[in-house]
SENURO-736257 format. One line per field, with one value per residue (C-alpha): residue number from 1; residue in one letter; x, y, z. Coordinates in nm, 3 decimals. Example, Ala and Ser with C-alpha at 12.3 -4.5 7.8 and 13.67 -1.06 7.14 Angstrom:
2
n (1 | 2)
res (a | s)
c1 (1.230 | 1.367)
c2 (-0.450 | -0.106)
c3 (0.780 | 0.714)
//
This chain:
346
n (1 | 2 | 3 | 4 | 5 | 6 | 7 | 8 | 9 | 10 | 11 | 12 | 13 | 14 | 15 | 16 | 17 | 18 | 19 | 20 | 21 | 22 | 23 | 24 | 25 | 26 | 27 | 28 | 29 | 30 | 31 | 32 | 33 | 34 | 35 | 36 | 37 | 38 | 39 | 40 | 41 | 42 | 43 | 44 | 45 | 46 | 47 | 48 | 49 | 50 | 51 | 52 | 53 | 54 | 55 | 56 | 57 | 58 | 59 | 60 | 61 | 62 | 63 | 64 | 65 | 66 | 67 | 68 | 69 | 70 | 71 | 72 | 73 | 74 | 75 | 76 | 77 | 78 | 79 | 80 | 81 | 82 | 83 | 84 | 85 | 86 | 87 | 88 | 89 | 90 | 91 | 92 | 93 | 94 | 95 | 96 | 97 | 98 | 99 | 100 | 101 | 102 | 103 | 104 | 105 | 106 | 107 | 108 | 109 | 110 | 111 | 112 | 113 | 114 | 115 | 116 | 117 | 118 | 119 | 120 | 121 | 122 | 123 | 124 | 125 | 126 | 127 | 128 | 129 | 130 | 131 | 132 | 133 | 134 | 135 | 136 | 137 | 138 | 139 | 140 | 141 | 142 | 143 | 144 | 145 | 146 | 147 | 148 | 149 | 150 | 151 | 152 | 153 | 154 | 155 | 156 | 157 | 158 | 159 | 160 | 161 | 162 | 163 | 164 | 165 | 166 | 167 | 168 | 169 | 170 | 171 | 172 | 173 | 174 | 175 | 176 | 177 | 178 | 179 | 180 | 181 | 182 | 183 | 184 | 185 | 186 | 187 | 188 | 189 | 190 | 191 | 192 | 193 | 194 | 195 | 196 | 197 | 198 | 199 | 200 | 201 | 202 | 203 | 204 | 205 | 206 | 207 | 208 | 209 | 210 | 211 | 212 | 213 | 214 | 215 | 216 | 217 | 218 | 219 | 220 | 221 | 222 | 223 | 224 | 225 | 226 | 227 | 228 | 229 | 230 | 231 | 232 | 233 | 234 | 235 | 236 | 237 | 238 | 239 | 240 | 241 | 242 | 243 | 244 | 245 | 246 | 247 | 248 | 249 | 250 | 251 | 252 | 253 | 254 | 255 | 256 | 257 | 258 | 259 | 260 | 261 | 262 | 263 | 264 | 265 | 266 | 267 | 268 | 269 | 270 | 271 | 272 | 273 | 274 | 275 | 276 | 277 | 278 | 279 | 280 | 281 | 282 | 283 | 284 | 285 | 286 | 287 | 288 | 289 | 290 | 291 | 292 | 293 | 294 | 295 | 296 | 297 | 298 | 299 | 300 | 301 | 302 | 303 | 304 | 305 | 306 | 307 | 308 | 309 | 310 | 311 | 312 | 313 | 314 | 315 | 316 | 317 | 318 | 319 | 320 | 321 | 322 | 323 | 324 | 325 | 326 | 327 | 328 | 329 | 330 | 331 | 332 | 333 | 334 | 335 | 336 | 337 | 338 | 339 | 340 | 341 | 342 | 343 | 344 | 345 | 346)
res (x | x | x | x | x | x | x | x | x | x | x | x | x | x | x | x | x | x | x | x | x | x | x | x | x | x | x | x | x | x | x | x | x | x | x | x | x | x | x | x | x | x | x | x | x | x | x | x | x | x | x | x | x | x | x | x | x | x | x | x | x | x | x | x | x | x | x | x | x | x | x | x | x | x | x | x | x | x | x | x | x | x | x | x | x | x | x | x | x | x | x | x | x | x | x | x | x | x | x | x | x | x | x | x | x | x | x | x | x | x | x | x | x | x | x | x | x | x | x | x | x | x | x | x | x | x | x | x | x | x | x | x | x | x | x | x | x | x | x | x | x | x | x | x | x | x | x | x | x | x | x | x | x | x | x | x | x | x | x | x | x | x | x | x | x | x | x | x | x | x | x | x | x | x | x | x | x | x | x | x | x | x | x | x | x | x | x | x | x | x | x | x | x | x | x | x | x | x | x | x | x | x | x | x | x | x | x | x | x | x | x | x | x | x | x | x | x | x | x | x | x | x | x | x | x | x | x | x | x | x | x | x | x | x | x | x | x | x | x | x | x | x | x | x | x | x | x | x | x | x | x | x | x | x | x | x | x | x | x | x | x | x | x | x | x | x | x | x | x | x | x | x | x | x | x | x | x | x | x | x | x | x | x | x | x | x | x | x | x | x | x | x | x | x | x | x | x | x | x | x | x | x | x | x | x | x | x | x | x | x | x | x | x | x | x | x | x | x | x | x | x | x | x | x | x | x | x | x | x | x | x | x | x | x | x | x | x | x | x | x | x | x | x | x | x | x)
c1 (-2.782 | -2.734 | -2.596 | -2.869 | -2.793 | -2.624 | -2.708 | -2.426 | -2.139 | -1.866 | -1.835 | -1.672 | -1.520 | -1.336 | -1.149 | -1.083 | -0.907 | -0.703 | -0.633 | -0.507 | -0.318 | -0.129 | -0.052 | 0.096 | 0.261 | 0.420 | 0.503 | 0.681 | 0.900 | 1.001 | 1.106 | 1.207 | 1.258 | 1.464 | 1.718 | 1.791 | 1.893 | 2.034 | 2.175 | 2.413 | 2.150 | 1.987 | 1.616 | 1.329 | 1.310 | 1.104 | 1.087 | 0.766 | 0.775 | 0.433 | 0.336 | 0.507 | 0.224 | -0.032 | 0.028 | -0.153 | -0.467 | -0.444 | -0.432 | -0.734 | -0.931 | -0.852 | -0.997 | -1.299 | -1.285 | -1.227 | -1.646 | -1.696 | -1.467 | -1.583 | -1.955 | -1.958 | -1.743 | -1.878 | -1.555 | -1.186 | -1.068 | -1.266 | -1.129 | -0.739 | -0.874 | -1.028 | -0.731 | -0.487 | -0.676 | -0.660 | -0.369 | -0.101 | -0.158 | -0.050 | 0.200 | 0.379 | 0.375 | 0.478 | 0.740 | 0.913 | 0.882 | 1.072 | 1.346 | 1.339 | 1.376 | 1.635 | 1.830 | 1.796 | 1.831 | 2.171 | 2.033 | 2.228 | 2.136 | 1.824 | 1.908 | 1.806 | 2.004 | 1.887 | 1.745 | 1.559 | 1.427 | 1.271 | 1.129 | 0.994 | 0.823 | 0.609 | 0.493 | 0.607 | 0.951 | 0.914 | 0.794 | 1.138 | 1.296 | 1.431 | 1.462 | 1.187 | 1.244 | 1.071 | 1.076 | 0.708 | 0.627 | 0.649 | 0.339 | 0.231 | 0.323 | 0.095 | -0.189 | -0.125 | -0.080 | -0.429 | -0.589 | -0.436 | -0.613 | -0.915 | -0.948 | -0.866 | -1.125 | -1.370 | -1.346 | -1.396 | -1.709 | -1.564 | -1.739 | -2.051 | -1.947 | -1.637 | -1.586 | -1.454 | -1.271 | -1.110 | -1.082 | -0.896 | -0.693 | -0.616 | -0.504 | -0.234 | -0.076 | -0.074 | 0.111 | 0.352 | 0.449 | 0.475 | 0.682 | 0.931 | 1.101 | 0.822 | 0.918 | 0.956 | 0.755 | 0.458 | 0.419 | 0.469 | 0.178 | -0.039 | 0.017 | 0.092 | 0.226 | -0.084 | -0.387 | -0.529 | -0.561 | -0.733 | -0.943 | -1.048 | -1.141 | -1.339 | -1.531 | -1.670 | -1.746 | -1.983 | -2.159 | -2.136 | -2.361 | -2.609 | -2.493 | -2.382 | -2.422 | -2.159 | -2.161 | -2.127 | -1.791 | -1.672 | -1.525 | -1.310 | -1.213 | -1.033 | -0.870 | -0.722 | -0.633 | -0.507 | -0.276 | -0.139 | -0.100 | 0.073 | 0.271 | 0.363 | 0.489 | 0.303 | 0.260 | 0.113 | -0.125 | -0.207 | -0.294 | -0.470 | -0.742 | -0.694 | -0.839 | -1.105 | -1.213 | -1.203 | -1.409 | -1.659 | -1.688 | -1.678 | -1.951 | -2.211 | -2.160 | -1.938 | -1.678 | -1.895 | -1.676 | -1.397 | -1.576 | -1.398 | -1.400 | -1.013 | -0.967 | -1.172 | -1.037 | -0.677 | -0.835 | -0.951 | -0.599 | -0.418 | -0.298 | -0.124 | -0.022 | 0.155 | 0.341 | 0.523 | 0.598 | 0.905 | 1.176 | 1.080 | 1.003 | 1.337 | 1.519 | 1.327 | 1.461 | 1.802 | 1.772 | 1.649 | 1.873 | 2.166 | 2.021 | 2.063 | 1.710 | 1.541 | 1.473 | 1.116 | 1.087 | 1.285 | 0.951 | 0.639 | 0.853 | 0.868 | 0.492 | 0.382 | 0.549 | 0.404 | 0.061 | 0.086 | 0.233 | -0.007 | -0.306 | -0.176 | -0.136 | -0.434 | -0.677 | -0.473 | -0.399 | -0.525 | -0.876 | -0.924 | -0.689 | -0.907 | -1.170 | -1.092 | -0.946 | -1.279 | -1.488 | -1.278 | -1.301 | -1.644 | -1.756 | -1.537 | -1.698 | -2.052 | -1.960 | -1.809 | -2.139 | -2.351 | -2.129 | -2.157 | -2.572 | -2.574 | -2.393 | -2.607 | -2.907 | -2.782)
c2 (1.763 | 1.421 | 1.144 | 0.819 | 0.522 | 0.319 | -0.114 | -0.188 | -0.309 | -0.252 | 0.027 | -0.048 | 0.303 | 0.221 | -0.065 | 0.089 | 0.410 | 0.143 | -0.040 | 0.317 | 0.421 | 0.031 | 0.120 | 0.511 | 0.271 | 0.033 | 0.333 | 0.532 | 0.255 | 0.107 | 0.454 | 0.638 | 0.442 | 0.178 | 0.415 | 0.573 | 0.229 | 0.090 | 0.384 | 0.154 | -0.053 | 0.030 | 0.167 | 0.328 | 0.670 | 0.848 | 0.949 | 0.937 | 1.105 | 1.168 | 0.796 | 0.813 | 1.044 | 0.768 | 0.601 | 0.931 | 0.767 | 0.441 | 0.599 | 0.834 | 0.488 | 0.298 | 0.584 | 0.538 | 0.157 | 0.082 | 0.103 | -0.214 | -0.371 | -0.232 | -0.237 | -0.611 | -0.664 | -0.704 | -0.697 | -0.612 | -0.989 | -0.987 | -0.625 | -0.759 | -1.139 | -0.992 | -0.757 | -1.029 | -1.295 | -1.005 | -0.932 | -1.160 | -1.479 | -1.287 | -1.059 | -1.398 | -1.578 | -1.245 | -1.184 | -1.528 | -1.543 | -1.181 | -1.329 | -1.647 | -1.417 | -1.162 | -1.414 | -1.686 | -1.331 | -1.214 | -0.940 | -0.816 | -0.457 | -0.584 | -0.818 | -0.796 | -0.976 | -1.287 | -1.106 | -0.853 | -1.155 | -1.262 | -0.930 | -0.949 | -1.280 | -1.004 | -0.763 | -0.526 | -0.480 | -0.106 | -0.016 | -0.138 | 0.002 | -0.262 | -0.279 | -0.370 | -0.698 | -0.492 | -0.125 | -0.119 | -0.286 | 0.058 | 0.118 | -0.151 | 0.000 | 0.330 | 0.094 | -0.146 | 0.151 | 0.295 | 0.037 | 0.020 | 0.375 | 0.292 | -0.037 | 0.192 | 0.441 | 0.185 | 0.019 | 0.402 | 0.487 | 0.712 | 0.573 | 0.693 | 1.038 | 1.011 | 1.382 | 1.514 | 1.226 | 1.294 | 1.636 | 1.567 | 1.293 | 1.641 | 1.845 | 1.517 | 1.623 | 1.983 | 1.898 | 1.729 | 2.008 | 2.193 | 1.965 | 1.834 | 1.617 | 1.394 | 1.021 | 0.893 | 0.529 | 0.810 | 0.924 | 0.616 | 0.432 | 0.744 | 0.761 | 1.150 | 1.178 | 1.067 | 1.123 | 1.388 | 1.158 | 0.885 | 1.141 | 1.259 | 0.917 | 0.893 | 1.194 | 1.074 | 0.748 | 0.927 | 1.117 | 0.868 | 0.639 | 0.898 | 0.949 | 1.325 | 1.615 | 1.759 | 2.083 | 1.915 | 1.721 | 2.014 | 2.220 | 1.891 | 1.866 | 2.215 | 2.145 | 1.822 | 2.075 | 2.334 | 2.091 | 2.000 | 2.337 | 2.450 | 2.123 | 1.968 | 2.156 | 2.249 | 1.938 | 1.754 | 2.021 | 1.998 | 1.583 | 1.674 | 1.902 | 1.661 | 1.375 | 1.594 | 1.650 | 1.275 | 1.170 | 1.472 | 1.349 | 0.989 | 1.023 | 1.151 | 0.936 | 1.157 | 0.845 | 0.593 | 0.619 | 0.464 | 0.141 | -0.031 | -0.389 | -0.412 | -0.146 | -0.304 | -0.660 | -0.433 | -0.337 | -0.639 | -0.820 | -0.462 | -0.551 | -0.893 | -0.707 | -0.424 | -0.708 | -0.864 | -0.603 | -0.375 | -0.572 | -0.877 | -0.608 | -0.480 | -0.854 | -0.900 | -0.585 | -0.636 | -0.962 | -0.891 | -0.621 | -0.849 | -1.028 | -0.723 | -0.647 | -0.318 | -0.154 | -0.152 | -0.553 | -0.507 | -0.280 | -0.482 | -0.819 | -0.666 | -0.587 | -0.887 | -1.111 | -0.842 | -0.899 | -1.273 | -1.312 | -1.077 | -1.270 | -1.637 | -1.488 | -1.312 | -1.626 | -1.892 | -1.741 | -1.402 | -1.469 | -1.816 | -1.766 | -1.541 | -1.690 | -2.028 | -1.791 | -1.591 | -1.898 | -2.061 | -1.789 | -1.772 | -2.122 | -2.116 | -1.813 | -1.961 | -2.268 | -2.094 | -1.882 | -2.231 | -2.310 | -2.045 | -2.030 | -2.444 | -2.349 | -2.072 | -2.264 | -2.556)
c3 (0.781 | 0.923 | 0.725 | 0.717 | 0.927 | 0.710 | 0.737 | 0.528 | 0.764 | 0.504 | 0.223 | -0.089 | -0.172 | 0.199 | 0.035 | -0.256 | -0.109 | 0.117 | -0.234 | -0.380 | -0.059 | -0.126 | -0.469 | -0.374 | -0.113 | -0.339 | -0.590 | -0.362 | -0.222 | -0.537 | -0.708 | -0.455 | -0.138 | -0.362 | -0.479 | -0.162 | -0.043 | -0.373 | -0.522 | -0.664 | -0.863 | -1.172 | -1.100 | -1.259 | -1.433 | -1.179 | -0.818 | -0.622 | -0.260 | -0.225 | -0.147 | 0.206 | 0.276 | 0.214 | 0.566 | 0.670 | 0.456 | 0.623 | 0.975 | 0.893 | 0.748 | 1.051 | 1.262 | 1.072 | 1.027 | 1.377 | 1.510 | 1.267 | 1.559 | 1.885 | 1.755 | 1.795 | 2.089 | 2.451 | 2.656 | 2.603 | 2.556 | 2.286 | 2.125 | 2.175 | 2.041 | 1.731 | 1.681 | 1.695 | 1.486 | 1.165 | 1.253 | 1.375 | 1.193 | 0.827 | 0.964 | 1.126 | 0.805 | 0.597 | 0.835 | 0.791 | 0.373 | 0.390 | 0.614 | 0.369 | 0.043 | 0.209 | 0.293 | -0.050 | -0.226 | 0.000 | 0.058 | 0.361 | 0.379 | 0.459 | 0.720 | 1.093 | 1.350 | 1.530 | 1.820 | 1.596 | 1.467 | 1.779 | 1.878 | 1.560 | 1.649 | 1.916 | 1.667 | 1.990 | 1.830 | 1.751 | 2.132 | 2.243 | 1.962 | 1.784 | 1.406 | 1.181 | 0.962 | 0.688 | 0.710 | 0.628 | 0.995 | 1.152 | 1.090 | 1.316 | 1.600 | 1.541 | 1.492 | 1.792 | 1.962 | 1.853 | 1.943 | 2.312 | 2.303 | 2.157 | 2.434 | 2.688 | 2.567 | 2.546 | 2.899 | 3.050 | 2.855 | 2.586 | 2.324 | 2.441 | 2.476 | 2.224 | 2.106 | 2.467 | 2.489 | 2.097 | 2.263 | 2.557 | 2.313 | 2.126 | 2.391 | 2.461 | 2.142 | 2.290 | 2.598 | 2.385 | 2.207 | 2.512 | 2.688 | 2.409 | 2.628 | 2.664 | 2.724 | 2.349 | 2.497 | 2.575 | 2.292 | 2.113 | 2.322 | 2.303 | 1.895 | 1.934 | 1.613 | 1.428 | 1.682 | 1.410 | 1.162 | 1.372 | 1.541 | 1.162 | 1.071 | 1.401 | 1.343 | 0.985 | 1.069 | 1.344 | 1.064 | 0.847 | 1.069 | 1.180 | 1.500 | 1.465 | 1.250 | 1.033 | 1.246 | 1.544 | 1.473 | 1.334 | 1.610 | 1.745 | 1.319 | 1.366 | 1.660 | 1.505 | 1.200 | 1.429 | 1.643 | 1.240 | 1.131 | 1.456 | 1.547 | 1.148 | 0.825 | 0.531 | 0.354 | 0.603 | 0.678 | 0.334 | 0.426 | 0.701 | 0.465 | 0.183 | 0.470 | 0.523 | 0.209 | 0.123 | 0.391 | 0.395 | 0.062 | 0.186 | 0.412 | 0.149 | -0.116 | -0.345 | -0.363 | -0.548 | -0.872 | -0.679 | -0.603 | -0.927 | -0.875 | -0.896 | -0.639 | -0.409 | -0.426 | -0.378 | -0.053 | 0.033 | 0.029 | 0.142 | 0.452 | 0.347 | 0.036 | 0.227 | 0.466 | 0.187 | -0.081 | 0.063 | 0.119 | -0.108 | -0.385 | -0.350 | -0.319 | -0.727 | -0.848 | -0.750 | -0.899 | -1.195 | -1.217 | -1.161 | -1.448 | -1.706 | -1.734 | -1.769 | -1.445 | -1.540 | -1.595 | -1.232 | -1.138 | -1.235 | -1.152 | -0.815 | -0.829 | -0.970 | -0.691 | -0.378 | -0.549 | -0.590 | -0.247 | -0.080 | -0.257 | -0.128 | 0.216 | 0.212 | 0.111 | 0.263 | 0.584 | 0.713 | 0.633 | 0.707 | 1.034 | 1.155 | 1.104 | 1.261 | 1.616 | 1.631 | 1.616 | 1.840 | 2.083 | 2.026 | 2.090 | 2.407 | 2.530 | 2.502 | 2.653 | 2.972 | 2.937 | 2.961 | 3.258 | 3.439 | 3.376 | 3.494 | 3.810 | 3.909 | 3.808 | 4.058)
//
């Protein structure tokens, strides 16, 4: 069976599994993240370790998510251009209101130095291995590095003929594992860790817009499996069918019950939302704390700020940022087009 060609450039259910994989997110740092760094402070009933397993969602999605990109993009400028103008411009101003509450809030177990700071400024920090100004901003560096992959992949052809390529991505991981003493900068660049999870994504989105069959993705599925099985312990293995599942479902239609309208508009600002809700989340709670209140005022006070900061960013900045960058880019690339046709036409 193959899936239909789908016209729709976005699917809801997609946003609202990034919206749910922010809330596990949000969950898991202020229950359990929280009191491993404030043991000290008062803090909600309840531990949550599951939701550090949700990055593994967000990795899968942006396997899947990352065709809407390279399906409109006719050279590599334009790949690292559109890359940067959703991503920099809200990281940047994210970054700098978490520096602004850590330090209005004293919050010096949270503080980076000054030239952490500036590293920051890159959003390269982690591939020199330099401290994060939010602990969340790790994640960055898988995706950046993903997407140095998936440029690199696309300027040899790959795309065309992607599963060999996810194959041969694969058998990376393998040699890895082989050779433990791999460079630590390889592995980061290559995004080793997490390749099965992109490749996952990769693999439903191709079914998902008609341009393989189920059977035919599936032998390059169970080597991603078998490379988790082999390489990871149990309860990722148990991600990496639980991705599967979700997608296979994904891909068919199954997921249409998740399409709620405030999951989706959780998606939708996800990315800003994620940026600002660690560290500032955990500046409220210790505040409110301080304050005598119950630790779960301390909890949706927390939320409630990550939300409304993550919504300003996300409407005042990432989206129109972006926007404003790719039409720049755009309107400079058609008028060196126009120049270049008016010299060859003289």
């Amino acid at each position: 069976m193959v899936a239909s060609t789908h016209s729709r450039s976005r699917l809801t259910e997609l946003d609202a599994l990034r919206g749910i994989g922010a809330l596990c997110v949000l969950v898991f740092h202020y229950s359990t993240r929280f009191h491993e760094l404030f043991p000290q402070a008062a803090h909600v009933p309840f531990s949550f370790p599951g939701g550090n397993y949700r990055v593994l969602l967000f990795f899968t999605i942006s396997g899947f998510a990352i065709f809407f990109t390279l399906d409109r993009i006719g050279s590599v400028a334009d790949f690292i251009v559109n890359r940067f103008a959703r991503l920099y411009p809200a990281y940047l101003v994210a970054m700098l209101v978490t520096l602004a509450v850590e330090y209005a809030g004293h919050a010096s177990r949270l503080l980076v130095g000054p030239l952490a700071i500036l590293a920051n400024m890159t959003m390269l920090q982690g591939f020199a291995f330099i401290p994060e100004v939010d602990g969340a901003y790790w994640t960055l560096t898988v995706e950046i590095a993903f997407y140095i992959c998936m440029a690199a992949i696309w300027t040899c052809g790959g795309v065309r003929r992607l599963e060999p390529v996810l194959a041969g991505w694969l058998a990376l991981r393998w040699l890895w594992w082989l050779w433990p003493d791999m460079p630590e900068r390889i592995i980061m660049l290559l995004a080793l860790r997490y390749v099965p999870f992109f490749v996952l994504g990769m693999l439903a989105h191709r079914i998902w817009s008609g341009q393989r069959r189920l059977m035919q993705q599936l032998p390059v599925a169970l080597f991603a499996l078998l490379s988790i099985a082999v390489m990871e312990t149990w309860d990722i293995v148990v991600m990496g069918l639980l991705m599967v599942a979700l997608f296979v479902a994904l891909i068919h239609g199954w997921l249409r019950f998740l399409a709620l309208r405030p999951l989706v508009w959780m998606g939708g600002i996800s990315y800003s939302f994620y940026l600002v809700h660690q560290h500032i989340g955990f500046v409220v709670m210790l505040e409110v704390a301080r304050a005598g209140y119950s630790p779960w005022i301390a909890f949706f006070a927390a939320f409630l700020v990550a939300l409304l900061l993550g919504t300003i960013i996300n409407r005042l900045v990432e989206r129109p940022a972006a926007d404003a960058i790719l039409a720049r880019w755009k309107g400079r690339k058609g008028r060196r087009g126009a120049a270049t046709g008016a010299r060859l036409a003289g």
